[in-house]
N, C-alpha and C positions, 0 to 999 in steps of 0.2 A: 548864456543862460540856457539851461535844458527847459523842453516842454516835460508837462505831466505826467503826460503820456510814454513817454521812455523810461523804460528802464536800464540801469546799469549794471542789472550783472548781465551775465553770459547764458545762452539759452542751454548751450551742454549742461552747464552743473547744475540748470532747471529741471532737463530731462534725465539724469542718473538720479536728483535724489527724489523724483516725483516716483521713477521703476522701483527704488528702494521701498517707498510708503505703500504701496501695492503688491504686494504680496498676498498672494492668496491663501487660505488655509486648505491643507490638502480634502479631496474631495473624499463624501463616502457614500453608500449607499442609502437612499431614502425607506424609511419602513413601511411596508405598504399596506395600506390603508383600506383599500378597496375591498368592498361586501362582496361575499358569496354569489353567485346565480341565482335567483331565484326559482325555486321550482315551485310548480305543481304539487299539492299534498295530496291528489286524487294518486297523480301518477305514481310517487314516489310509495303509496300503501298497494297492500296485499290486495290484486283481483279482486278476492273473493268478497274481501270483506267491502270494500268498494261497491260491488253488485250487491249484495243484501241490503248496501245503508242506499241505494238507488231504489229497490224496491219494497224499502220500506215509505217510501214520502208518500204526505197523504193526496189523497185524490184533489187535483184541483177545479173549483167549479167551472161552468162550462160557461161562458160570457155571449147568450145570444143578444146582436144589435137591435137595441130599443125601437120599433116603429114612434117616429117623430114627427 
């Protein structure tokens, strides 16, 4: 009498039809997905206009520390 644990077939015709069932599907190229750089919208606009919308902001108040 066989234990459980055994088996009877043969480990060869295990490993050719186990190579057969694995079969890969050929590879291809992933799409790629990846965002842009992010830039700077300062750097990316025109100097000039740049500097005009610089000196146009309004004055900011002057914050003296409160005697406490």
């Amino acid at each position: 009498m066989r234990k459980a644990s055994e088996t009877p077939t043969s480990t060869s015709s295990f490993v050719k039809s186990e190579e057969k069932s694995e079969k890969k599907p050929p590879s291809r190229l992933a799409v790629d997905d990846t965002k842009p750089v992010l830039q700077d919208p300062i750097l990316r606009s025109d100097p000039m206009e740049t500097e005009e919308a610089v000196l146009r902001l309004p004055s900011f108040p002057v914050m003296r520390p409160s005697k406490s």
